[in-house]
C-alpha positions in Angstrom: -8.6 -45.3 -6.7 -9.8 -45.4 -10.1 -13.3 -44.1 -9.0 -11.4 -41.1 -7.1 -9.4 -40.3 -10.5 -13.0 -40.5 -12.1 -14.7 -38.2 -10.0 -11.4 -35.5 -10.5 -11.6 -35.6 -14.1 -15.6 -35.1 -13.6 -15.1 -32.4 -11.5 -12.1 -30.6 -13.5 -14.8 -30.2 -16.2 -17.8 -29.1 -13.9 -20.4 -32.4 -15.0 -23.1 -32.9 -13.2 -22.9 -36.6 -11.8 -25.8 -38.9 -9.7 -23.7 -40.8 -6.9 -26.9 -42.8 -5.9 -30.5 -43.2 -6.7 -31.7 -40.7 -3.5 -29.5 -37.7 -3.9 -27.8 -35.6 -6.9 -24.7 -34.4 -5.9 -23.0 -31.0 -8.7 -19.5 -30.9 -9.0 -18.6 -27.0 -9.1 -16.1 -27.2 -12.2 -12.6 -25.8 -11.5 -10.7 -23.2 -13.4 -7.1 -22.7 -13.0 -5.7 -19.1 -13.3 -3.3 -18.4 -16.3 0.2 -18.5 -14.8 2.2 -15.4 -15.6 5.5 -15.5 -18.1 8.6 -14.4 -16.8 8.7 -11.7 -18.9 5.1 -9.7 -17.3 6.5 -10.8 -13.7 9.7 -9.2 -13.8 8.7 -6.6 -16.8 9.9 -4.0 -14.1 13.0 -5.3 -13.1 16.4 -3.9 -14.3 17.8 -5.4 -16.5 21.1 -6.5 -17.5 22.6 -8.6 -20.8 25.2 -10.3 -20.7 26.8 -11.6 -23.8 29.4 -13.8 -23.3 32.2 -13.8 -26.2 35.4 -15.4 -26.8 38.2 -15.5 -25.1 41.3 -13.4 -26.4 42.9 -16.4 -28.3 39.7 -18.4 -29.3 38.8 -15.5 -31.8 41.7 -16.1 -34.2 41.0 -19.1 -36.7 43.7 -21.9 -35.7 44.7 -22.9 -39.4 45.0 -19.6 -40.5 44.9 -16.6 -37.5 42.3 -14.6 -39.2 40.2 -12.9 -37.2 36.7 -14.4 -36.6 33.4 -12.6 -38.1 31.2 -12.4 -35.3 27.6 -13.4 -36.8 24.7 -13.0 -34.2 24.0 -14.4 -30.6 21.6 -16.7 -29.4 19.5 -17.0 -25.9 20.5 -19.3 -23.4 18.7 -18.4 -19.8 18.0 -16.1 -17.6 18.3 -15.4 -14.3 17.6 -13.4 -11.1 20.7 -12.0 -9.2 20.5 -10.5 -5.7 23.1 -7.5 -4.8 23.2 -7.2 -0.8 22.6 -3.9 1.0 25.6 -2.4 1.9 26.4 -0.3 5.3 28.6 3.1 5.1 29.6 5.6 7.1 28.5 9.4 6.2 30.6 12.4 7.4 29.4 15.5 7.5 31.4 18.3 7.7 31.0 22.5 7.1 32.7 24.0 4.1 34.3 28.1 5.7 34.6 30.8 2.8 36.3 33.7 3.5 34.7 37.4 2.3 36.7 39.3 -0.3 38.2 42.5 0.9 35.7 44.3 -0.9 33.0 43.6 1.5 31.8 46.1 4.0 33.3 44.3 7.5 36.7 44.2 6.3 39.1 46.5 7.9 42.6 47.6 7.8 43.7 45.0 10.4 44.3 41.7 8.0 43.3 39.6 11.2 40.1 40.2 10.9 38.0 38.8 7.9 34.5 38.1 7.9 33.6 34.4 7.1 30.5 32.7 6.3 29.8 28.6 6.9 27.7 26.0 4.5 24.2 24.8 6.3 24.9 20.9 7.1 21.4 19.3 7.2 19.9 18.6 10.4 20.7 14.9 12.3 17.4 12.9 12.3 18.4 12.2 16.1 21.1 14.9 18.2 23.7 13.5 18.9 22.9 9.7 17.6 24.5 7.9 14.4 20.7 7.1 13.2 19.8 8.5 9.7 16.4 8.1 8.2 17.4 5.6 6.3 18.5 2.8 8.9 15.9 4.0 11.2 12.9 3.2 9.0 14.8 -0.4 7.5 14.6 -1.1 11.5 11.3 0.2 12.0 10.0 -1.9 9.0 11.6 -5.3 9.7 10.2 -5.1 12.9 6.7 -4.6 12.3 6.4 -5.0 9.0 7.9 -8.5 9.0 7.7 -9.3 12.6 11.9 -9.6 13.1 12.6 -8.9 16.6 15.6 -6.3 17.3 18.0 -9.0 18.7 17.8 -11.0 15.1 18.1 -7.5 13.1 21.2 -7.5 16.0 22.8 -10.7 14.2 22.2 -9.0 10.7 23.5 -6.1 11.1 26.5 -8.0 12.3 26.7 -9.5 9.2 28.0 -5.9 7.8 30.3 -5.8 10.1 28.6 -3.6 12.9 27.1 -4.2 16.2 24.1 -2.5 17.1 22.6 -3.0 20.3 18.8 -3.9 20.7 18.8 -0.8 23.0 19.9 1.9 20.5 17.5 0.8 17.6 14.7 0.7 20.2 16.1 4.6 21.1 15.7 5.0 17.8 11.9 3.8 17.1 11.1 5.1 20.2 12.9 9.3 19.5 11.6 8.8 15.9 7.8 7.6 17.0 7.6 10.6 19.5 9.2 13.6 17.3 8.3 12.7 13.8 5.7 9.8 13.3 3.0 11.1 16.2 2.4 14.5 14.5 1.7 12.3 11.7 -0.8 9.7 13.2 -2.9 12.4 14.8 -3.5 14.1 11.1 -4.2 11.1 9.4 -6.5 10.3 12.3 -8.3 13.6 12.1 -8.6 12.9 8.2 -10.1 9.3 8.9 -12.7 10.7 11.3 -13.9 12.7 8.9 -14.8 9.5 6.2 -18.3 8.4 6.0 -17.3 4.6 5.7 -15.0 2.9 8.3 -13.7 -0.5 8.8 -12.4 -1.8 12.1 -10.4 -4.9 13.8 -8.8 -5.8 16.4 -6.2 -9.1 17.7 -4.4 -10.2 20.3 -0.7 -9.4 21.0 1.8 -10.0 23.5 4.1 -7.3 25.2 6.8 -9.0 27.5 8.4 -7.1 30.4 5.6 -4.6 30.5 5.0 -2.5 34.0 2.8 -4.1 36.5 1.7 -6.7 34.0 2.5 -10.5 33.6 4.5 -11.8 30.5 1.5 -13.9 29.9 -0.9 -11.1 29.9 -3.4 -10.7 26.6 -3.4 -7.3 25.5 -4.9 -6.0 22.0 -3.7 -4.2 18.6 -6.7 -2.4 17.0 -7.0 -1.2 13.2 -9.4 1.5 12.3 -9.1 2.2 8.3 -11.1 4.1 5.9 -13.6 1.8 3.9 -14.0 1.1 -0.3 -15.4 4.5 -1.1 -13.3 5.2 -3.7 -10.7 7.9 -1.9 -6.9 7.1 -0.7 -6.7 4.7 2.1 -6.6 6.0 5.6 -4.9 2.9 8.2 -4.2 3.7 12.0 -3.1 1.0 14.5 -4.1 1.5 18.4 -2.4 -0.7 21.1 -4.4 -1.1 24.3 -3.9 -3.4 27.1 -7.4 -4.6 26.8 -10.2 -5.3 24.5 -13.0 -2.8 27.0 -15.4 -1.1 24.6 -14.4 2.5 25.7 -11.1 1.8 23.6 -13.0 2.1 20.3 -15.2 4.7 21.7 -12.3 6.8 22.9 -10.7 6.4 19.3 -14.2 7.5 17.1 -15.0 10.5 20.1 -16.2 13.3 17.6 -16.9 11.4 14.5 -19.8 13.2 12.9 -21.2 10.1 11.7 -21.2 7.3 9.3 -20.9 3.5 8.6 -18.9 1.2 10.2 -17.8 -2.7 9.1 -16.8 -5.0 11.9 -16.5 -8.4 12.6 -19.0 -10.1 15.4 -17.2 -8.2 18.4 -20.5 -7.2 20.8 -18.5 -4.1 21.8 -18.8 -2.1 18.6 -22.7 -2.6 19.3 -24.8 1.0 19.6 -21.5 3.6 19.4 -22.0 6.7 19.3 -23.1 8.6 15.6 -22.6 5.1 14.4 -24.4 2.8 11.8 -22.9 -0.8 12.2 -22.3 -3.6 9.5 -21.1 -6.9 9.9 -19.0 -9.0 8.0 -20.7 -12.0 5.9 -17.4 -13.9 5.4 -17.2 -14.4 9.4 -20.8 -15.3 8.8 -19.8 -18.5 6.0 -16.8 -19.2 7.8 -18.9 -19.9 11.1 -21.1 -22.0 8.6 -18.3 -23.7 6.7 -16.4 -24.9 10.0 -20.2 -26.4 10.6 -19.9 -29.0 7.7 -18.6 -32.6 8.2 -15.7 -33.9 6.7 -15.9 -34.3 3.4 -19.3 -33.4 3.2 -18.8 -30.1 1.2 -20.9 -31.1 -1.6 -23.6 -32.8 -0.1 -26.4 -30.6 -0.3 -28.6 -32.2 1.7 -26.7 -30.5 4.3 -28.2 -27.8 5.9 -25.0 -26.3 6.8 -23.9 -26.7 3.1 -27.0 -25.1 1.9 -26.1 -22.1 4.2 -22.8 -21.9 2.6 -24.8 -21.6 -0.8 -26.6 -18.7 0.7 -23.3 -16.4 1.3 -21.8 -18.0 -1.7 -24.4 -16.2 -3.9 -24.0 -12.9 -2.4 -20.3 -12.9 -3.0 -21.0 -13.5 -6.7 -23.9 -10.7 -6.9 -20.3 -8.4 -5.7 -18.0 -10.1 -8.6 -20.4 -9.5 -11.1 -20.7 -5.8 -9.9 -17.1 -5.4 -9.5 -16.0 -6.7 -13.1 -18.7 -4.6 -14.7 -17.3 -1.6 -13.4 -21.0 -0.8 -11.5 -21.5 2.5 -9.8 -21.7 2.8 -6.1 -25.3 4.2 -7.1 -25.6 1.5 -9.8 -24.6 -1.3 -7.2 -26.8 0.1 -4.6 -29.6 -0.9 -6.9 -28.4 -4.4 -7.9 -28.0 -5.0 -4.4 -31.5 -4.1 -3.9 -32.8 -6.2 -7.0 -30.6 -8.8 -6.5 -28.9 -9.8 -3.0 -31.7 -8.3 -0.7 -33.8 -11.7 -1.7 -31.2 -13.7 -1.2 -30.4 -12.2 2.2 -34.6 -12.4 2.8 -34.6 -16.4 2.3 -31.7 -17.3 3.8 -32.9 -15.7 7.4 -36.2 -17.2 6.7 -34.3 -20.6 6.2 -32.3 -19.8 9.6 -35.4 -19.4 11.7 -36.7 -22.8 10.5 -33.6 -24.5 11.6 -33.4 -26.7 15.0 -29.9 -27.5 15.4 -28.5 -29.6 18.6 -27.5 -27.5 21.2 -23.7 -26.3 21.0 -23.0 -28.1 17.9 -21.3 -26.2 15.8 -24.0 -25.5 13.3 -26.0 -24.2 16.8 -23.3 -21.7 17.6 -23.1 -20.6 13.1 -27.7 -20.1 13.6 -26.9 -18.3 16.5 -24.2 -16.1 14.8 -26.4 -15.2 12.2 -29.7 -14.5 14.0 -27.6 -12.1 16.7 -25.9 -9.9 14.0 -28.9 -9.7 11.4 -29.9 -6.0 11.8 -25.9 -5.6 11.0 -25.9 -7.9 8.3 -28.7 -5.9 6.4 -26.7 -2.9 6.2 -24.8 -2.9 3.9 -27.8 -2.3 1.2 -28.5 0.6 2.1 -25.3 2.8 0.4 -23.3 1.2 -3.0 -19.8 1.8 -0.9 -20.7 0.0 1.8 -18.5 -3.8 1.8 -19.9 -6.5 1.9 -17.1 -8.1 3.8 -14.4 -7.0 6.4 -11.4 -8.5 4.5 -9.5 -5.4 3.6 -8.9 -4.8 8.0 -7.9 -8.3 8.0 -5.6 -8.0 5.7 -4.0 -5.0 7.0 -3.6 -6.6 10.7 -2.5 -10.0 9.7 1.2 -8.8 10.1 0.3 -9.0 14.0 -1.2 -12.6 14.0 2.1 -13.3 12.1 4.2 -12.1 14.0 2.5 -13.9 17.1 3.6 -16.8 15.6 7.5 -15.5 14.9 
C-alpha cells in the first residue's frame, strides 16, 4: 500500500522511475483541468436576487419603536431553481368586422352589409390538437433522448392530460411526411455537394415491424459533412440491413470527394470516392490488445503501438491550438506525422503475433486498412479520426440500451 501511494505521487508529478534493473518504465505525469466557478457555468442563466428583509414588526426598535436604518446586505448562497413546463389550451377564433356604409357593396336594403374576417394561422396538423410546439418536445424526447412514447404517455399525465402513444406517433409520423422530408432531401442535396464526408452506421431494433422478427438486426446510418470549415450538414438513414448498396444508393451522384469511415469493408471502392479510415478504431484495436495492467510497460509490443497513434494525435493538438491552416497543416502533416505513420507500418510488418490473439486480429486491422489510413495527408481538412459521426450517432447505441 505504501509503495502504491508512492508510485501515485510519482506519477501525479510525471518522474521518471526504474522499477527493476532490466526495464525503465515513464510515468506520463497527469494534469487535472481547472474546474469551472459557478459564476462562468451559469454566467447565462437568469438571474434572480432575492433579498430577504424583516418582517413587518421586527423593523421597529423594541425599546423605543423607531424605525430601523437599513445599512447594507450580505451574501449567503445561491441556488438553482427549476420552474416546470406548463400545458395550456390555445383557442383560436376569427374576429368579423362589418364595412361602413360608405363602401361600394352597401345598398339600400340594411340587411345586407359586406363583412370581412381576420386570417387565423394555419393548424400544423387539420383537424388535430398538435401545435409545433408539443410536436417537436415529442419528437425530441424520443430520439433525442431515447424516451419511448408510452413514458412521454405517463408525463404528460403528470399535466393532467392523457395522450395516447398512437396520436403522438400520428403526429411524428404527419409531421415527418409534410414538413421534415422536404427538408431532409435539401440538406441531402447540400451534403452531396461537400468535398469531405464522414459516415457511420449501428445497430437498432424496430419491434412489430412487417414480415420481420422482433429480434431482427436492422441498421441506422449517419452521413455528415466533415471538418472543412463550413456549417455542419447531418442526415440519418434507417435500412433494414447493413448491404453495401445502402451507402451506395445514399452517395448516387456525388461528384466526388473524401470520405472518413470506420473499418466497415463495404465503404471499400464506391463510386467517385476517396476513402479514409479512422486511426482511433486503429489504437482502440491496439489498446484492447494490452494485458491488464500492463499499460506502461513498454516492452510491450502492443504498448509501443499505442505510442505510435498516440503521437499522431499530438502532431493534430499541436496544429489545432496554433490555429494552423488546412494548407499549413497539410504540410506539418507531411513533415511531421507521415514518418511516424512510415515506422509504425514498418514495425507492423515485423510483428509475428499468435494467431487470433488479440494483438493478431489489431496487426491485421492495420495492415488491411493501410492505403485508407494514409489518406488523410494528402488535404489539411481531411480528420484524422471518425469521432465527430460517433458522436452524432451515439443517441442510438443509447437508446439501445433505454
Amino acid at each position: 500500500r505504501v509503495l502504491f501511494k508512492w508510485l501515485t505521487f510519482k506519477s501525479a508529478f510525471g518522474i521518471k522511475m526504474a522499477q527493476s534493473k532490466s526495464s525503465i518504465y515513464i510515468v506520463k505525469g497527469h494534469n487535472r483541468k481547472t474546474k469551472k466557478t459557478n459564476a462562468e457555468k451559469y454566467k447565462d442563466l437568469p438571474t434572480e436576487v432575492i433579498e430577504v428583509l424583516l418582517s413587518g414588526s421586527e423593523q421597529y426598535c423594541p425599546d423605543c419603536g423607531t424605525v430601523l436604518v437599513r445599512v447594507g446586505k450580505e451574501y449567503v448562497r445561491e441556488e438553482l431553481a427549476y420552474i416546470p413546463a406548463t400545458l395550456k389550451l390555445v383557442k383560436y377564433y376569427h374576429t368579423t368586422y362589418q364595412y361602413p356604409s360608405c363602401t361600394e357593396g352597401y345598398h339600400l336594403d340594411q340587411n345586407d352589409y359586406k363583412f370581412v374576417k381576420s386570417v387565423v394561422p394555419p393548424a400544423l396538423l387539420p383537424h388535430s390538437l398538435a401545435s409545433a410546439s408539443i410536436v417537436s418536445w415529442c419528437i425530441y424526447q424520443k430520439y433525442s433522448l431515447s424516451l419511448p412514447l408510452y413514458r412521454q404517455k405517463k408525463d404528460w399525465q403528470q399535466f393532467g392530460v392523457e395522450i395516447f402513444r398512437t396520436t403522438m406517433e400520428n403526429w411524428i409520423i404527419n409531421c415527418a411526411a409534410r414538413y421534415f422530408i422536404h427538408l431532409y432531401r435539401y440538406f441531402r442535396r447540400e451534403l452531396l455537394k461537400r468535398e469531405f464526408l464522414m459516415a457511420d452506421e449501428t445497430r437498432v431494433q424496430v419491434l412489430k415491424e412487417p414480415e420481420r422478427r422482433a429480434q431482427s438486426q436492422s441498421y441506422m446510418w449517419l452521413v455528415r459533412s466533415g471538418g472543412d470549415g463550413q456549417p455542419p450538414i447531418i442526415i440519418f438513414g434507417y435500412t433494414q440491413t447493413r448491404a453495401r448498396y445502402h451507402i451506395e444508393k445514399f452517395l448516387s451522384g456525388y461528384p466526388g470527394g473524401y470520405l472518413e469511415t470506420d473499418g466497415y469493408q463495404g465503404y471499400n471502392n464506391l463510386k467517385n470516392i476517396k476513402r479514409r479510415c479512422c486511426w482511433p478504431h486503429v489504437r482502440r484495436y491496439f489498446l484492447d490488445a494490452i494485458p491488464k495492467e500492463k499499460q506502461d510497460d513498454l516492452s510491450i509490443p502492443a504498448v509501443q503501438s499505442v505510442q505510435y497513434c498516440d503521437k499522431l494525435f499530438i502532431y493534430e493538438k499541436y496544429c489545432k491550438e496554433h490555429g494552423y491552416s488546412f494548407e499549413q497543416r497539410k504540410e506539418y502533416r507531411s513533415k511531421k506525422s507521415k514518418p511516424v505513420i512510415d515506422s509504425f507500418f514498418a514495425w507492423v510488418e515485423k510483428q509475428h503475433p499468435a494467431i487470433n490473439s488479440r494483438f493478431d486480429k489489431a496487426v491485421k486491422y492495420a495492415q488491411n486498412r493501410k492505403q485508407y489510413l494514409y489518406t488523410y495527408l494528402e488535404d489539411g481538412r481531411c480528420s484524422l479520426s471518425n469521432n465527430l459521426s460517433e458522436n452524432c450517432i451515439r443517441s442510438f447505441k443509447v437508446g439501445r440500451k433505454n
